[in-house]
N, C-alpha and C positions, 0 to 999 in steps of 0.2 A: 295388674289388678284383675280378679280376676270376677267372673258375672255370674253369679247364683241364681238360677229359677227354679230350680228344681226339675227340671228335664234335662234327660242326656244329650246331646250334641248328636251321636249316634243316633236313637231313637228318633229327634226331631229328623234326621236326614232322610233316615229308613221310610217315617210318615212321609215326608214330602214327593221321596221316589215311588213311593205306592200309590200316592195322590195322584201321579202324574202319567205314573202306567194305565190307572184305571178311568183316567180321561181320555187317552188315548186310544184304549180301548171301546170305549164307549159308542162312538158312533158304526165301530160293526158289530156290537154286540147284537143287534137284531138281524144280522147275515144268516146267521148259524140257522135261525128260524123260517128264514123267507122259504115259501110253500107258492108254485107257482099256481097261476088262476087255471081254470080249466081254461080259456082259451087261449094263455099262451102254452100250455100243454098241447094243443089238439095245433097249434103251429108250432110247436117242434116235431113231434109225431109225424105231421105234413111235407113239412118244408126244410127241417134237422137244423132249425135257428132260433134262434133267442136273442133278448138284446145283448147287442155287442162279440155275437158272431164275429169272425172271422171272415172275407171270402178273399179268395185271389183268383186270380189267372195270371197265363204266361207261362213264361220261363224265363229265371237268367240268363240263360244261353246264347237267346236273340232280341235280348234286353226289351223283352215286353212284358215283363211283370207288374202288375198292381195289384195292391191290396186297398181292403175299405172295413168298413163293419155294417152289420146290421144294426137298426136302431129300433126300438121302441118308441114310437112316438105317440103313445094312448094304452090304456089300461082297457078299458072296459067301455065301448068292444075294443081287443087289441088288434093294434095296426105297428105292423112294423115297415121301414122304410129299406130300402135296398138300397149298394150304393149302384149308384151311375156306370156302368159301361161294365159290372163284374156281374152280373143276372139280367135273364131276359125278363125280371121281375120288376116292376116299380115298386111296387107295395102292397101288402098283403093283409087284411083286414078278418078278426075270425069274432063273429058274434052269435052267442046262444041264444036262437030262438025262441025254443024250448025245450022242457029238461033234458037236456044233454045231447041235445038237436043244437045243429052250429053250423051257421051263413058263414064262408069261406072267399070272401069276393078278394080275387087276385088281378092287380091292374100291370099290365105289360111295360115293357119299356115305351113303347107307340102308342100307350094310353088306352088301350081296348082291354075292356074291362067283362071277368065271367064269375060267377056263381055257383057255387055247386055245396050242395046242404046233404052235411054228414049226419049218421044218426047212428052215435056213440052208444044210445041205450041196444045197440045192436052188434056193436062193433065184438068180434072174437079175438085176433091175433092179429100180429103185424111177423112176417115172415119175408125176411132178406133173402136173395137169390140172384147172387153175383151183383152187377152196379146196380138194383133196385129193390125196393122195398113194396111191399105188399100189404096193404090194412084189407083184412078178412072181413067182410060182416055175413049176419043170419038174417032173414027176413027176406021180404020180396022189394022193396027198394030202399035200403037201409044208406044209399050213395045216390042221390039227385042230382042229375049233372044237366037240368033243362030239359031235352026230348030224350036223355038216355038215362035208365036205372040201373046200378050196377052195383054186384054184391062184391067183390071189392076193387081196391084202387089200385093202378102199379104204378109207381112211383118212382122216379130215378134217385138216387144218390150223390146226386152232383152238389150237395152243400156239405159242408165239414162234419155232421154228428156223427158219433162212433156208432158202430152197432148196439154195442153194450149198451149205452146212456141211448137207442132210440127204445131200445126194450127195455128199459128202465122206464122211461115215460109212458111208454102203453100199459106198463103193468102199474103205474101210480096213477094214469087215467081211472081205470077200472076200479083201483084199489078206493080211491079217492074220490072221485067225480060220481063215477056212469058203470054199476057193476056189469054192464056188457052181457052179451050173449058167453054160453059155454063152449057152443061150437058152429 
């Protein structure tokens, strides 16, 4: 016997594997858009992490390797958390004061905790040279570090972002955020 409805068996198959793709789909389709805040920008620019970083230490060799990730635990301001025993970082907190001014308060593994307030509307380049990174600024204290002003930062390299993707982020800061100083 056979079952008339008037749709094809094929056809209804085809809808339902399409149905089924585009559910699937569905929950990254807002990936593709994510645009990060200015202040998780100004901590990777910083610090080369984002949530779910990567960090290790060690070596296989004398079986002391561990890994962990960084975590995002807060948007706005963003704080992200470190893990335990792979940074001399606990946690790192970046909030915009004002426009494109940003409290940077990094708390150690020992709990001692510092401040230092950047001012993006001033910031020029970020220039690597060998393990460290360099954020340039213009002005006379565009880098507040408490009793010292410094026109820019040097910065090690000891977290995992490439080169390519930290200059990627200084140029979508600018691009994006804080059109920055020209030189």
């Amino acid at each position: 016997m056979r079952h008339v409805t008037g749709i094809d068996e094929g056809q209804t198959m085809k809808r339902i594997s399409f149905l089924v793709a585009a559910l699937l789909l569905l929950p990254n389709a807002g990936l593709a858009d994510y645009r990060p805040t200015a202040e998780e920008t100004v901590a990777f620019i910083i610090y080369g992490v984002e949530d779910g970083s990567l960090l290790q230490s060690g070596s296989y060799i004398d079986n002391t390797y561990r890994s962990g990730t960084v975590v995002q635990s807060r948007d706005i301001p963003a704080r992200f958390e470190f893990p335990e025993g792979l940074s001399d970082i606990r946690n790192v907190t970046v909030e915009q004061s004002k426009p494109c001014v940003f409290a940077v308060r990094e708390t150690s593994g020992e709990g001692q905790t510092s401040t230092i307030e950047y001012d993006f509307n001033l910031f020029s380049t970020l220039d690597i040279s060998g393990d460290y990174r360099i954020l340039r600024f213009a002005g006379s204290c565009p880098v507040d570090a408490g009793q010292d002003c410094l026109k820019s930062k040097l910065l090690s390299m000891d977290h995992h972002a490439t080169i390519d993707r930290l200059k990627m982020a200084a140029d979508f800061m600018k691009r994006e955020y804080c059109d920055g100083a020209p030189f």
